[in-house]
NUBA-185227 format. One record per residue: residue in one letter; x, y, z of N, C-alpha, C in turn. Coordinates in steps of 0.1 Angstrom, whole numbers, plus 5000, padded with zeros to 4 digits. Layout:
residues N
AXYZXYZXYZ
...
//
This chain:
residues 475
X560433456350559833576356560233596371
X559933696380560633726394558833686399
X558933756411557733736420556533716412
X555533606412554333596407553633736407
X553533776424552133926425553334016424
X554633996419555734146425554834276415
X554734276403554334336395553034436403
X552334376412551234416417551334466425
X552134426433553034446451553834566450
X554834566443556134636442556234776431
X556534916438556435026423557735016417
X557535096407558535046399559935216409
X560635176410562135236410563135226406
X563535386403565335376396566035496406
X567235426403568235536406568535616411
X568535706422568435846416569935926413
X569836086414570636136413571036216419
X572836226421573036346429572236496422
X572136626432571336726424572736776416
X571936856407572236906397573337006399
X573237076411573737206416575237106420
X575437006424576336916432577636836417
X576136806408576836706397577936756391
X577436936385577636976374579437026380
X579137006389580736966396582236916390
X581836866391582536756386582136626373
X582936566369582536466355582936336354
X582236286372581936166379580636126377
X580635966371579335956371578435986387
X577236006384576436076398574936036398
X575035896389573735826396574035756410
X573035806418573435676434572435556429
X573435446432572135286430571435236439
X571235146435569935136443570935036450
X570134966467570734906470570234796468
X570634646472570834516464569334466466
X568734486478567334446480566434526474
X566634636469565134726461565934656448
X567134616445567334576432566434466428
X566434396440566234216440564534246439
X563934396443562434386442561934436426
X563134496421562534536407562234476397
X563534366403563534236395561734156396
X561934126405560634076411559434136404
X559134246397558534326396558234226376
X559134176372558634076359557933976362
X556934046349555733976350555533806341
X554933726344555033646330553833646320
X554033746310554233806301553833686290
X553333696282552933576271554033606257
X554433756256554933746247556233876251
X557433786253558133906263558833996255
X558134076247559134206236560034256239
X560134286254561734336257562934276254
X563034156250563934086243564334046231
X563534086222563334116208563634216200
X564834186191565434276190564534396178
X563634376174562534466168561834576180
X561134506190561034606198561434616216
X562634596211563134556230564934566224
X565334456227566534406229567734406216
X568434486210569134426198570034306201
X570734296215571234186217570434056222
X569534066223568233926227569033946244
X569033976248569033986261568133906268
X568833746278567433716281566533756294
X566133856293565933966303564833906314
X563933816309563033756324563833656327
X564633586323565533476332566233566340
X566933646335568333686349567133796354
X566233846355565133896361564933836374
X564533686366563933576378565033556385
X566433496381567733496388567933576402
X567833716396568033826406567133766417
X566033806412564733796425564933656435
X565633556428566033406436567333446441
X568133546442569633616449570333486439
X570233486434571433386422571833486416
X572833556421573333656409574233616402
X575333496403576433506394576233366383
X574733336384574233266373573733346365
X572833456379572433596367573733646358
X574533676364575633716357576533646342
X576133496345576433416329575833436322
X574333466325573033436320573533546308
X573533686318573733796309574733826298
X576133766303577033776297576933696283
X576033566282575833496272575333606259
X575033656262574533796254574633896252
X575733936261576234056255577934076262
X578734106254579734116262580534186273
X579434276272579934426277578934496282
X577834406297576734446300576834536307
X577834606312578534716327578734866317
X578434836305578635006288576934946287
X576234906282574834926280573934936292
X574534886301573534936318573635086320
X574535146315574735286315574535376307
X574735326295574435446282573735386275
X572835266270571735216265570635276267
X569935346259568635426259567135316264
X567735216262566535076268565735086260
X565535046251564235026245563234876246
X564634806257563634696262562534726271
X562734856281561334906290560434956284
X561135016267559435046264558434926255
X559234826254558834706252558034676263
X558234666274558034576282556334586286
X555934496287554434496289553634566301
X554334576314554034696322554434836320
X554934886304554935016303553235056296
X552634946297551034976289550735076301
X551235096312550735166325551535266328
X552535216323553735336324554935286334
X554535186342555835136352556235016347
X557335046335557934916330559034886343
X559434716337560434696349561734796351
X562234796356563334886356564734776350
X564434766339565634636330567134666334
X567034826328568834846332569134886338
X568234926352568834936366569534786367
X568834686365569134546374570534496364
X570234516350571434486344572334576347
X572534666347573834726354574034726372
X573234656380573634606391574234496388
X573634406375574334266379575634256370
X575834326361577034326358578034446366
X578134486376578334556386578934486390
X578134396397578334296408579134176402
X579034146391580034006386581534086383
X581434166383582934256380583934266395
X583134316400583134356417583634186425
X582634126423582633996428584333856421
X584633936410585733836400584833736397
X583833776393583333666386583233636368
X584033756364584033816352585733766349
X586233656342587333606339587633606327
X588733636321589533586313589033456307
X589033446290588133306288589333276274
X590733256278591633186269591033096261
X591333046248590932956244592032816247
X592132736244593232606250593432556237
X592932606224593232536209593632676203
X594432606193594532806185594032676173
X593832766163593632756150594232776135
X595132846141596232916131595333026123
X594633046123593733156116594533296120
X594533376115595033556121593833636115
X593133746126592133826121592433956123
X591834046114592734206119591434276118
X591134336133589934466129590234566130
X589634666124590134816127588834886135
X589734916143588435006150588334936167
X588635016176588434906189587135006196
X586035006186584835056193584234936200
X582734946206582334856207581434706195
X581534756190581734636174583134556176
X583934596175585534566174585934496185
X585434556193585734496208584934336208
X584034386205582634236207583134146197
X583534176182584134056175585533966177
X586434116185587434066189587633976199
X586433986215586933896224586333706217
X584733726209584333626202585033516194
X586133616186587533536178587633506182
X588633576199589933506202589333396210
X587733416220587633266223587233156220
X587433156204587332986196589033016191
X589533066196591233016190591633066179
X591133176176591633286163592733406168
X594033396161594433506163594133646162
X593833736172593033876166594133956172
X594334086160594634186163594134306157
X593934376164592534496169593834656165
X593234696153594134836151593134946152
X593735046160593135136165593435276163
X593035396155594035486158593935546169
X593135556179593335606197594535576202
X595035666213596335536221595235456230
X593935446231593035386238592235346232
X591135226237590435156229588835236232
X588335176233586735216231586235336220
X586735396212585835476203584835546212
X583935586202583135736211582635616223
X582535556230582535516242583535596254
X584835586246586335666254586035826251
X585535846240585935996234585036056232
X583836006229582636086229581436076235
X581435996245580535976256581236026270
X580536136273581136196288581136096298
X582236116305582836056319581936036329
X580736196326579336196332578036066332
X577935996320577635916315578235766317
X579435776314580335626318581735686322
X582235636330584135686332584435556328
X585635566321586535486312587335376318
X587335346333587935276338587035156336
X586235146335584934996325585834976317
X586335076306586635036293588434976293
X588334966304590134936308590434826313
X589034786320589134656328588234546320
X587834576307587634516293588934466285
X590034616281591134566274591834506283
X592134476298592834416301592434236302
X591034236299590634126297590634066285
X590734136274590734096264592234066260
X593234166265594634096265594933956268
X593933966283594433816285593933676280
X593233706272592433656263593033616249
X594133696251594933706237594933776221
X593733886225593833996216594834096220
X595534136205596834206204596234346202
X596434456210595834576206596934636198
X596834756189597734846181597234916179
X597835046188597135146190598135276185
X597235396180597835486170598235416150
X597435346149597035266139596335366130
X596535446125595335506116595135436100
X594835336106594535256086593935336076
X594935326069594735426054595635556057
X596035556065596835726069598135646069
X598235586084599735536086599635386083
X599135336080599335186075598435176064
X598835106046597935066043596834946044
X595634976038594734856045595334686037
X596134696027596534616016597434516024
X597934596035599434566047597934436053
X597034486060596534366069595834266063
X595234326047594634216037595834086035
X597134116035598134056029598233956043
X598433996058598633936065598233876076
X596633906070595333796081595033746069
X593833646077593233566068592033616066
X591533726071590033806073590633946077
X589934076075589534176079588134226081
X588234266094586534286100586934436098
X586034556092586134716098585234716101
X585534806118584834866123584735006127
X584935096116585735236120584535316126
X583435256125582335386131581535466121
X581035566125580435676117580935796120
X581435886113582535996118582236096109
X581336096096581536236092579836296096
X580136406100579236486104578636536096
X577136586100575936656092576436776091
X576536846080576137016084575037056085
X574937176092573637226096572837306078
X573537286070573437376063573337556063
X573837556069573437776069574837786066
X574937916065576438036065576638066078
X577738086082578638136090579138016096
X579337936096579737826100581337766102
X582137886095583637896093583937976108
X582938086113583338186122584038086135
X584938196139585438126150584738136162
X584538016170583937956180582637906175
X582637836162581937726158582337596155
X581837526160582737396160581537246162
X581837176155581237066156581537006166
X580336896173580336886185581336726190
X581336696185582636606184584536646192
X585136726182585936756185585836816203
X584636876202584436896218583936826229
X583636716223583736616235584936596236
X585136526224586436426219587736546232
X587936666232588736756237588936706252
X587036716257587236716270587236586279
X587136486270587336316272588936326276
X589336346267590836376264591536396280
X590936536284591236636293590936546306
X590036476309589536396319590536296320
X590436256310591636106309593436166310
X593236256311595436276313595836296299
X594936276289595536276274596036356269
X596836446261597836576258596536576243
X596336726247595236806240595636876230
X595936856215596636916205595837006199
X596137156197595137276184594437316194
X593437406191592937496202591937416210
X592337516221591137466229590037536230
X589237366232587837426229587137386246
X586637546250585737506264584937606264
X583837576270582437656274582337776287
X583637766292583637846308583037986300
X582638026309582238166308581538236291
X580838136289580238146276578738126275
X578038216265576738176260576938076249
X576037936250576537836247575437816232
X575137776229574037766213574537576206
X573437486211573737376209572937326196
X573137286185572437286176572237116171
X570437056175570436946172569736896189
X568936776186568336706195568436616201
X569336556197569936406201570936396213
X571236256217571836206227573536296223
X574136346215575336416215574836526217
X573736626212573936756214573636756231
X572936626235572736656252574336636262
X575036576254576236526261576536696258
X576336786247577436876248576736986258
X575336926264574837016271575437026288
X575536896293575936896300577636886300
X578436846294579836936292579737056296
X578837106287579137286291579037346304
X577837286307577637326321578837276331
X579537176332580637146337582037226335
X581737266323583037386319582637536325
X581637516331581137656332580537756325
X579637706315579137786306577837866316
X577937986309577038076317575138076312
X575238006296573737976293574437856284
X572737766286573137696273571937706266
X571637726254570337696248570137616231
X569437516232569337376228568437386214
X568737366202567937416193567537276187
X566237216182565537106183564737196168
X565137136157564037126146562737086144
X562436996156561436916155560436956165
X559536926164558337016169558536996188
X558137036196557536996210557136856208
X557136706215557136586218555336586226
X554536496224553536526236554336456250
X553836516259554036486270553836296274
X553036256269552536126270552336046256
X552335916253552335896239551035796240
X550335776232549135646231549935566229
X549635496241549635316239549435206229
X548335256228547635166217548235136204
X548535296200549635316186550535266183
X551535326195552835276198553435186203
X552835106211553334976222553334896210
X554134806212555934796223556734846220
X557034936208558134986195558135146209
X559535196200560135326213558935426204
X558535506216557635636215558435716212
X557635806204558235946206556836046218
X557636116225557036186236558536236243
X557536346249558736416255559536356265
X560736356266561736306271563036426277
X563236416286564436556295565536486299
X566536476294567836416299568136486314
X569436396315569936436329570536556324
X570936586316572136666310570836846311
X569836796302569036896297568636946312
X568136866320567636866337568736996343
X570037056336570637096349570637246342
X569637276332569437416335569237446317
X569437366304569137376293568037436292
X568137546278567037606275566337526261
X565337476260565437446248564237486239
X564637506224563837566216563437476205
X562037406205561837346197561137426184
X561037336175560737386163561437496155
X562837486160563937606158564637566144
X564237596136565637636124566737636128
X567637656117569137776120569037836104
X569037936101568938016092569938086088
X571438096099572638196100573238196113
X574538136114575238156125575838326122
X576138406129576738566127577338596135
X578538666135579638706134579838856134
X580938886143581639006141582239056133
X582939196132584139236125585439136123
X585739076136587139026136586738876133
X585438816130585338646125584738616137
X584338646145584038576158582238506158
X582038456162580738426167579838496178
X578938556171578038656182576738626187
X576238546172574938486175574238356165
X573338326167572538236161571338276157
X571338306142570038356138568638216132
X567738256138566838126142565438156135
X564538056126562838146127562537946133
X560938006138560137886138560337786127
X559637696124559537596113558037536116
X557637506101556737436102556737296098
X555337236097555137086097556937006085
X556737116074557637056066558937126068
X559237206080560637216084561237346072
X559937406070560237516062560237686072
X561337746071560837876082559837936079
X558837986090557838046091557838196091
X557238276078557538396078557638516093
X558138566094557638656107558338606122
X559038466118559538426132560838426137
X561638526126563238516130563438546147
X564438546145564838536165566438526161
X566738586168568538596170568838506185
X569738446189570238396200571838426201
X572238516215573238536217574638426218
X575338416211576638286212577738376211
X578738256217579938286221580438156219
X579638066217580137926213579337836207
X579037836197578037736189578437556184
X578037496190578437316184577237296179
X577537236167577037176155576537016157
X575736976165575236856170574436796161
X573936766149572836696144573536556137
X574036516142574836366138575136306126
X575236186126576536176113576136126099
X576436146089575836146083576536006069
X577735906074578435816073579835796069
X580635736074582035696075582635776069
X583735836073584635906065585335776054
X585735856045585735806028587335806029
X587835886030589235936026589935846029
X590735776024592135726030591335546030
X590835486040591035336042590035356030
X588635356030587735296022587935366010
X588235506005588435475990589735395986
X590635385993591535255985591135145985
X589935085997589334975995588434945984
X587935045980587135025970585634935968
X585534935979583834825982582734925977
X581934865978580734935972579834985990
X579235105984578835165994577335175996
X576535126005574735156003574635325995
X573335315995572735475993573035576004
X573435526016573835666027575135676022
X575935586017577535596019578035546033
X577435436032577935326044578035226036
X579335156043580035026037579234906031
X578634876026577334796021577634606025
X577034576032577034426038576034406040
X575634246041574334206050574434166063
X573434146064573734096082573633986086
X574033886075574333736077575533706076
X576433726065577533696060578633846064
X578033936065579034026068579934066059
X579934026050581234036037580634186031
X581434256027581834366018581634306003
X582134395992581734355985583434305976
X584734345991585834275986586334135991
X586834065988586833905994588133936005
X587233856015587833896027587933956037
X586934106035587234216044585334166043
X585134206056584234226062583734396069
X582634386077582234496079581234526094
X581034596099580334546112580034666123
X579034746128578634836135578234966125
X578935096131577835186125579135216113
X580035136110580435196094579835096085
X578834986090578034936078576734976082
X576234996093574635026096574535176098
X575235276098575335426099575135446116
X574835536118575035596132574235516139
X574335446149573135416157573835346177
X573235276179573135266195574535176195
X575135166207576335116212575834906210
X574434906216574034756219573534716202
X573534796193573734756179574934746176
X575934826181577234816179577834656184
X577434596195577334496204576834376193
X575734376188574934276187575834236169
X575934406163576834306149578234276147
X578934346159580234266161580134126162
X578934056172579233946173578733866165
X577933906156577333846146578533836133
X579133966134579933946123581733816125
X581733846139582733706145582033576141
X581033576142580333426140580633436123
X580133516118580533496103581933476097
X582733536104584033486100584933376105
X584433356119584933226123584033096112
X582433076109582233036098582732986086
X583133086080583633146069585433036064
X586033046079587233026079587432876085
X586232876095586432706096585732616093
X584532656087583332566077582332546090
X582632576102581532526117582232626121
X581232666130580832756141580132746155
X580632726162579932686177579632846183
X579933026178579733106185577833146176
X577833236189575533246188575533366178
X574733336170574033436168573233526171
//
C-alpha cells in the first residue's frame, strides 16, 4: 500500500488535457502529466484493502498487475524497482498506461466513493520513467535451445509471446504482413491516443533480444502457413480480429461509405510517412455520420475532427447510460454508466437509442444521408420515429465480428468456436492442429490490448512447456 491516511489526506487526480480547440490540431498525444510528486501522492492514495480486486483479472487486472506494490514503491520514490515490479507483468506497460480502459479503477475499493486510485496515471508515469531513465534493457538470453518458433501477427499478443520465447533461448521469428509491427496498436489506434514511436523502441528491443521480424509476410496470401509448420517447431497465430460487423441496412455499397477501419488504418498510415494506396478517405469539409458506440467509432470521432470534419454525429443503439451506476450491484466488475471520451468531448453529437434503418444516396451513388428511427428495449424501431441525418461520409463502426477465414485459416483447417474464432483453451493454447497454437483476439474475438498482453504470454509459457517438458516463464 502507499501512505497509511493518503487515501484520506490526498484527492484523487489525473491528467489533464490540452483544450479541445488546441488538440484537434494536430495528432500529438495531448494529455499533460502530472508531475512526479502529485504522481508520488496518487500513489500514496492506496489503501490497504483486504481484498485488492484491481489486480484480478475477473474484476481489475487481466495481466495481475501487482498494482499496490509498485503503488507502495512509487510513494517510497523507488521507482526503478517500481519499474521491475511492473514489468514482471506485463511487457509493454508504456501501450496499457495509455489506451487501457482500466478496469482495475473500477475495481478498486475507493471507487465505492467514486475516487478510485488513479492506477494508470502512475503506471504510465512509471513506465515513462524506466524508458526515459534506460532502465528498460535488452534481456538476451545466454543459452539457446535450438527450438525455432514462428508467430504470425506482430500485434500485441505476438509481440508478448515473442519477447517471452526469445528470453528462455527459443528461436522466434514474428511474420507480419505490416512493413511495421504493432497491429491496430500501429494502424488503428490514433497517434491521438498512442504515437508509434513506443512501438519502435519495443521492436528495437526485441531485435536485440533476438527476435527476427518479417515484415510484409501476409501468411496464406504470400507464404503458405505449411512453409512455417514445416520449419519451426511450434506456430503461435496471432492475426487479430479483422472482419467486421455489418450494420445490416441497404445502401451500404454508396460511395462515401466505408467501414471504419480502413479509415483509421488510412490516416495512421498518413501520420507515419506510409505510401497510402486506393482512394482516399478524409473527413475535411464533411458531415460525418459514425455508426456504433465503442472505443473505434470514438477514435473515428476524433480523426474526423482532426481532418476537419465540419459535424460529426455518433449513432449508439443502446439506450442513454445513467449518469451514475449503484454500487452495490456493480462493484468491483466495470459499470455501465455514462462515459464521454476525449474524442466525443471535442464537439460529437451523439444519438442514443438510434437504429440505422438506410444509408441514402443520390442519383450519381453518392451518400446523402443516414436514415435513423428510435429503438426500443428489444432494439426494435419505434413506429413514428424515423429521422434522416445529413452525411457526406458515413463509417461503419460496430466492431468485429471474428478473424478473417480466407487464405491462412481455411488451409489450416482447425476447428473454429461458435463466433468463428480459432478454438483453444487457455492453458495449453493448442488449436485443434498439432503444433500450431493460438493466442489474443483471433482465439478470444475482439477485446482489450492487456488481454491481448496477458494470452500472448500465457500462450509462450505453453509452448516453451510443450517443447521443453519445464518452464521457468509466469503464468
Amino acid at each position: 500500500m502507499g501512505k497509511v491516511t493518503g487515501f484520506l489526506e490526498i484527492d484523487r487526480q489525473e491528467p489533464r488535457y490540452e483544450p479541445a480547440s488546441d488538440r484537434i490540431r494536430h495528432f500529438g498525444e495531448f494529455t499533460i502529466p502530472l508531475s512526479t510528486d502529485e504522481v508520488r501522492k496518487q500513489a500514496a492514495r492506496c489503501m490497504d484493502c483486504g481484498i485488492p480486486y484491481c489486480h484480478n483479472e475477473v474484476t481489475g487486472c487481466p495481466v495481475n498487475n501487482q498494482i499496490p506494490d509498485w503503488n507502495d514503491l512509487v510513494w517510497q520514490d523507488d521507482w526503478e524497482e517500481a519499474a521491475r515490479n511492473l514489468h514482471s507483468t506485463n511487457n509493454f506497460p508504456e501501450f496499457t498506461g495509455r489506451v487501457c480502459p482500466a478496469p482495475c479503477e473500477e475495481g478498486c475499493t475507493l471507487n465505492l466513493e467514486d475516487t478510485p486510485v488513479a492506477i494508470k496515471t502512475v503506471e504510465q508515469s512509471i513506465a515513462d520513467r524506466s524508458i526515459a531513465n534506460g532502465w528498460v534493457r535488452p534481456q538476451p538470453s545466454e543459452t539457446r535451445t535450438g527450438k525455432s518458433i514462428a508467430i504470425v501477427g506482430a500485434g500485441p499478443a505476438g509481440l508478448a509471446a515473442a519477447q517471452q520465447l526469445a528470453r528462455v533461448g527459443h528461436d522466434v521469428h514474428l511474420y507480419e504482413r505490416e512493413p511495421r509491427p504493432g497491429g491496430l496498436l500501429r494502424y488503428g489506434i490514433p497517434d491521438f491516443k498512442m504515437e508509434k514511436h513506443h512501438i519502435d523502441f519495443r521492436q528495437a528491443q526485441l531485435e536485440a533480444e533476438g527476435v527476427v521480424f518479417h515484415f510484409g509476410e501476409n501468411i496464406g496470401v504470400t507464404r503458405p502457413l505449411s512453409d512455417l509448420q514445416s520449419s519451426h517447431d511450434a506456430v503461435l497465430l496471432c492475426g487479430g480480429c479483422e472482419h467486421p460487423r455489418h450494420p445490416g441496412c441497404e445502401g451500404t455499397e454508396l460511395e462515401g461509405v466505408h467501414y471504419a477501419m480502413p479509415f483509421l488504418v488510412q490516416q495512421n498510415r498518413r501520420v507515419g510517412g506510409e505510401v497510402i494506396e486506393g482512394e482516399e478517405l478524409l473527413a475535411s469539409g464533411k458531415h460525418v455520420v459514425v455508426i456504433g458506440g465503442g472505443d473505434t467509432a470514438s477514435d473515428c470521432i476524433g480523426t474526423s475532427f482532426r481532418q476537419g470534419a465540419i459535424s460529426v454525429v455518433q449513432l449508439d443503439i443502446r439506450p442513454q447510460p445513467p449518469l451514475k451506476e449503484d454500487k452495490l450491484v456493480s462493484w468491483p466488475n466495470w459499470a455501465i454508466k455514462m462515459r464521454t471520451s476525449s474524442s466525443q468531448a471535442e464537439g460529437a453529437i451523439r444519438e442514443f437509442s438510434s437504429g440505422t434503418l438506410e444509408i441514402v444516396g443520390n442519383e450519381r451513388g453518392h451518400v446523402t444521408g443516414v436514415k435513423c428511427a428510435r429503438v426500443g428495449t428489444e432494439r426494435k424501431p419505434i413506429e413514428g420515429t424515423d429521422f434522416i441525418l445529413k452525411a457526406d461520409l458515413v463509417l461503419m463502426a460496430i466492431g468485429f465480428a471474428h478473424p478473417v477465414h480466407e487464405g491462412m485459416l481455411d488451409t489450416l483447417g482447425a476447428t473454429l468456436d461458435k463466433r468463428g474464432n480459432l478454438f483453444a483453451d487457455t492453458f495449453s493454447y493448442k488449436t485443434s492442429v498439432d503444433g500450431v497454437y493460438a493466442a489474443g483476439d483471433m482465439r478470444r474475438g475482439q477485446s482489450l490490448i492487456v488481454w491481448a498482453i496477458r494470452e500472448g504470454r500465457q500462450a509462450a509459457r505453453a509452448i516453451d512447456l510443450d517443447l521443453m517438458g519445464t518452464t521457468s516463464l509466469p503464468r
